[in-house]
C-alpha positions in Angstrom: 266.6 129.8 112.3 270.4 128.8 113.3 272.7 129.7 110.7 274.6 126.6 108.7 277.3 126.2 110.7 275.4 126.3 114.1 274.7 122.7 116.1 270.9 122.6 116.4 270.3 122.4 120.0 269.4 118.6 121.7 266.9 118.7 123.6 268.3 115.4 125.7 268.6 115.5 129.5 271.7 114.5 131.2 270.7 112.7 134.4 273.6 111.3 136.5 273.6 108.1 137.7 274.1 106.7 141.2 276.8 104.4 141.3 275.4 101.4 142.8 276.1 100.1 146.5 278.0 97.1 147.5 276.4 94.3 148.2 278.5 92.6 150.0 281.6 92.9 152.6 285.0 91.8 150.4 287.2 91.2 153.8 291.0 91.2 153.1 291.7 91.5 149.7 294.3 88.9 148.0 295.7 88.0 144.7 298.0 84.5 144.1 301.5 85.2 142.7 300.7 84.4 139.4 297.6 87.2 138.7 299.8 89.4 140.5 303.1 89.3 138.0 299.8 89.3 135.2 298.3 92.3 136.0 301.6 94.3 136.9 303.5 92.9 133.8 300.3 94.3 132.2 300.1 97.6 134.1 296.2 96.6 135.1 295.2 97.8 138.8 292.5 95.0 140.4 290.6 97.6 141.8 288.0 98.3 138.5 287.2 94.2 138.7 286.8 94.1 142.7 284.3 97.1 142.3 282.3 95.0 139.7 282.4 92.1 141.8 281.3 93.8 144.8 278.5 95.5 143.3 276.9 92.4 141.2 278.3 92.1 137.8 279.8 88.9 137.4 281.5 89.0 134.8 281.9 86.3 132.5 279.6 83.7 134.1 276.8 81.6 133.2 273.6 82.4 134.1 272.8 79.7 136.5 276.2 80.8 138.4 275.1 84.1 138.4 271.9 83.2 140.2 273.8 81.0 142.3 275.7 84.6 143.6 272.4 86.9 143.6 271.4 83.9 146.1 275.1 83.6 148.1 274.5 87.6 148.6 271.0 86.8 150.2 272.1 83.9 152.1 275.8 84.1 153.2 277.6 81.7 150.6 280.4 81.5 148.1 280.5 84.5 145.6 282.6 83.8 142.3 282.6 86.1 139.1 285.0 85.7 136.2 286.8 88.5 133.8 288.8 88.0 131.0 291.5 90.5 131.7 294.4 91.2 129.3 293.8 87.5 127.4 294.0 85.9 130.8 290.9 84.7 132.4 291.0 85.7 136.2 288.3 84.8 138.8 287.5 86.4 142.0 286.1 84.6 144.7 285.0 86.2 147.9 284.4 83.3 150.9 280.8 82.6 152.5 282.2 83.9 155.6 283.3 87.6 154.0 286.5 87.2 155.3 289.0 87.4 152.2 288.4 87.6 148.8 290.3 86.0 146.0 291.8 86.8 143.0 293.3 83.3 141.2 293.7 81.9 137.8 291.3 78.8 137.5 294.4 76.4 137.0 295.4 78.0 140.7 292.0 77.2 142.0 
């Protein structure tokens, strides 16, 4: 019998998940002027939303764009997601070819 002021014990299990793998190559890595002052004026690194990207969550996209990357992964095309980051909305394209990927405002698109 624990005393009062003992925690009773949890009986849950702890089991560590695998991050998962990149799906695709990024290539160079670039940012327009403009999402660059944002997210340094901000003190936001890039690197939290390229690791989403990369590994399939899209962010703030509809669902028939989101099937429209699971397919570009498949196939080779165009890869887009969208993140709302500190008020601004940034997307981050990476190119069919897997050369360079993107990071723009929409109005810079």
């Amino acid at each position: 019998m624990p005393f009062d002021n003992q925690e009773p014990q949890s009986s849950a299990v702890v089991i560590p998940l695998k991050p998962r793998p990149p799906l695709f190559p990024l290539g160079r890595i670039v940012a327009t002027r403009g999402v660059l002052m944002h997210l340094e004026r901000e003190g936001i690194a890039a690197d939290p939303y390229l690791d989403r990207h990369v590994r399939g969550d899209w962010g703030d996209v509809p669902p028939e764009d989101a099937e429209a990357n699971r397919y570009a992964v498949l196939v080779g095309a165009r890869i887009q997601s969208s993140y709302q980051i500190a008020g601004e909305r940034v997307w981050i394209i990476t190119e069919a070819d897997r050369s360079v990927t993107t990071l723009l405002f929409p109005c810079e698109y």
